[in-house]
N, C-alpha and C positions, 0 to 999 in steps of 0.2 A: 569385681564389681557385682558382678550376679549373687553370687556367695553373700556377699556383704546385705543387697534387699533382701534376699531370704530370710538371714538372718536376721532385718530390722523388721520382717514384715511377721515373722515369728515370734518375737520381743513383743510387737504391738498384739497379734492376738493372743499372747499368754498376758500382758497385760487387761486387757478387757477380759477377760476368763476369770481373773482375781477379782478385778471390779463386781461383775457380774453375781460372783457367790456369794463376795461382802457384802451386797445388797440384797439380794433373791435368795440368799439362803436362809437367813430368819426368817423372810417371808412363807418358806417351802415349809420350813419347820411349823413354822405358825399356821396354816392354813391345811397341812395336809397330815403333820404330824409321825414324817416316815419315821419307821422303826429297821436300822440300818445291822444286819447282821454280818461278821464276815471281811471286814472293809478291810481285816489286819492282812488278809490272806492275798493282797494286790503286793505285789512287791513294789519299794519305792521307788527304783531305777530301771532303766532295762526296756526291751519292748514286752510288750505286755495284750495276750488276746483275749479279749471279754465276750463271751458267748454267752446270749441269754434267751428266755423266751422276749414275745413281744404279743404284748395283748392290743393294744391303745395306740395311738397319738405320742401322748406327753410321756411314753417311756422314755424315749430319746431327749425331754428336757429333765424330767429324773435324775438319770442314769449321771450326765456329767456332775451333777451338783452335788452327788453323795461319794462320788466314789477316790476323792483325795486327788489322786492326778488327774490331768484333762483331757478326756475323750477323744479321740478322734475318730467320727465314722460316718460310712456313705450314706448321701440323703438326696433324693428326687431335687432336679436344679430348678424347680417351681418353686422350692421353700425361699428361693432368693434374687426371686427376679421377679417380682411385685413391683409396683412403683408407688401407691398407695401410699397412705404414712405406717396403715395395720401389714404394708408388706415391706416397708423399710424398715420397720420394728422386729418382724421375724427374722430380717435378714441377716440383720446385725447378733438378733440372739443366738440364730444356728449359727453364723459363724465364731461367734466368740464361744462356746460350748468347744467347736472342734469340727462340726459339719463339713463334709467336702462334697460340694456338688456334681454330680454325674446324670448322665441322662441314661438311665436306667433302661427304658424303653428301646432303645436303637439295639442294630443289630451285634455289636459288640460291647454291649453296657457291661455284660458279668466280667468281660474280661477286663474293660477300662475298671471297673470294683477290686478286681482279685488284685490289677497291679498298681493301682494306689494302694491299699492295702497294704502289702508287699515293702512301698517305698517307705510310709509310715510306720512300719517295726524295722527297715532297717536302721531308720533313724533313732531307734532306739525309745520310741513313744509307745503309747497305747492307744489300742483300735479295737473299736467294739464294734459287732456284729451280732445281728439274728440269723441263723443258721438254717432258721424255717424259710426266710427268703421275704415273708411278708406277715402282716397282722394275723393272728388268729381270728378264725371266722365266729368261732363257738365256743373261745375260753378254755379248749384241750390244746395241749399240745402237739404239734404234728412234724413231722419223719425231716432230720436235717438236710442241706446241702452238704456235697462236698466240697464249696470254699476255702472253707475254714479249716478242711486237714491240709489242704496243698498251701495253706499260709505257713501253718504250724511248722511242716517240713520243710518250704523252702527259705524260713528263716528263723526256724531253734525257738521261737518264742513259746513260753507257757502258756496256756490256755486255761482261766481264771473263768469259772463258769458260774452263772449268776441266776436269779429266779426276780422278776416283777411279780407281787403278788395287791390286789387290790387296785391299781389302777387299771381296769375293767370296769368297775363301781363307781371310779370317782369321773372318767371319762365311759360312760359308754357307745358303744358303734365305733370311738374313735373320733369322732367330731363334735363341736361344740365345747360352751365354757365347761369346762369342767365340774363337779357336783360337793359341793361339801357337805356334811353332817355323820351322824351316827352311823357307825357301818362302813366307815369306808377310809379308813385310814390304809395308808401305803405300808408293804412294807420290800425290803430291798433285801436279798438274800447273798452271801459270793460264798461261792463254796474253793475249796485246799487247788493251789494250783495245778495241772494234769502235764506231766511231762512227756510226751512223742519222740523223744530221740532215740529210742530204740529201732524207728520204724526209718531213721534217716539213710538219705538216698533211694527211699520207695516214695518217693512221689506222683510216681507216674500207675503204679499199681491201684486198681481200683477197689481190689477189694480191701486195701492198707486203705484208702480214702475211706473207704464206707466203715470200717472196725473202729476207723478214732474218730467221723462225722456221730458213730453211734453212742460211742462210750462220753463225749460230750454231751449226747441230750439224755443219754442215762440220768447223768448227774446233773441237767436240768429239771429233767422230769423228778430228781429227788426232794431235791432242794424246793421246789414250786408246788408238790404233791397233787402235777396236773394227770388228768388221765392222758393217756399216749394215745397217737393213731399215726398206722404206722401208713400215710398220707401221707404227700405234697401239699402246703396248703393251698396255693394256688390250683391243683385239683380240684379238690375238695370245694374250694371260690365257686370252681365251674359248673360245678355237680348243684349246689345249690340254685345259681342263677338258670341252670338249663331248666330247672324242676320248678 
């Protein structure tokens, strides 16, 4: 009987995830104009790791509406526990994109992240991920998490690495309507998927975390042509705010 909700309650959110494109994706086209590089390079079955930068906000409503299959990835459980009608409307968008809400904050959030994560490629889905951990402060790029190698290892998925470019422009700071006009068209990059199974059964070594956390934002950093810094961005958050 369990088996069977899951299963109807999965039916229904890949059904509103269709709904959702059919109608918001002309829109996204119309209004923001992405230019979609790369999309061949997502494999169509399979679980599938999507490592990108993260400028903005509306990366995370982006990212599911361009990329063919349906996203799955971790979001702050504020995006869905609004009661509003403007917070019943997000609620329902993060979850029908693929949103799983976690409370981030508490003293085991990375670990409640790393293992949904985890459960979502073993089911054979995709789960996208910022590797940097949070927004960039200043539009560089900055030094990844090791998450995303101990995903890679502990469940064989490829790691399909991706660049946001332009929505910085069209949202900036992150908040607020978003900006249309000249100058600020999106564009969405996926670069060849990166295979880790050479490094299998090192998941606990850290310097195997750090070698394939790096060679992923290598090929962020390419793909996006952001300058690097080899930061934490959440440092860097602090350094500013201290100053």
């Amino acid at each position: 009987m369990r088996d069977e909700c899951a299963a109807c309650l999965d039916r229904r959110g890949l059904l509103s995830f269709q709904l959702l494109k059919l109608f918001l994706g002309p829109l996204l086209r119309l209004l923001f104009r992405p230019r979609v590089e790369g999309a061949e390079n997502i494999p169509g079955t399979g679980p599938v790791i999507l490592a990108g930068n993260h400028l903005t906000f509306i990366d995370s409503m982006i990212l599911p509406l361009v990329s063919g299959r349906r996203v799955f990835f971790i979001g702050k459980d504020e995006y869905v526990r609004g009661r509003s009608l403007k917070g019943r409307l997000m609620a329902w968008f993060f979850t029908a994109v693929g949103m799983i809400p976690v409370d981030r904050d508490g003293g085991h959030g990375g670990v409640a992240a790393l293992m949904t994560g985890r459960r979502i490629l073993e089911e054979g889905k995709v789960f996208g991920i910022y590797p940097e951990g949070t927004r960039s402060p200043d539009g560089r790029l900055y030094r990844g998490r090791t998450g995303i190698a101990r995903l890679t290892l502990m469940t064989g998925a490829p790691v399909v690495p991706f660049a946001m470019i332009g929505t910085d422009r069209v949202q900036p700071g992150g908040a607020g309507l978003p900006r249309l006009g000249p100058g600020r068209r999106i564009q969405v990059r996926f670069g060849r998927p990166l295979d880790f199974s050479r490094y299998d059964g090192m998941d606990r070594d850290r310097y195997v975390l750090r070698a394939i956390t790096d060679e992923v934002m290598t090929e962020v950093m390419r793909l996006s042509g952001q300058e690097y810094v080899d930061m934490y961005a959440t440092k860097a958050k602090s350094v500013r705010t201290a100053a």
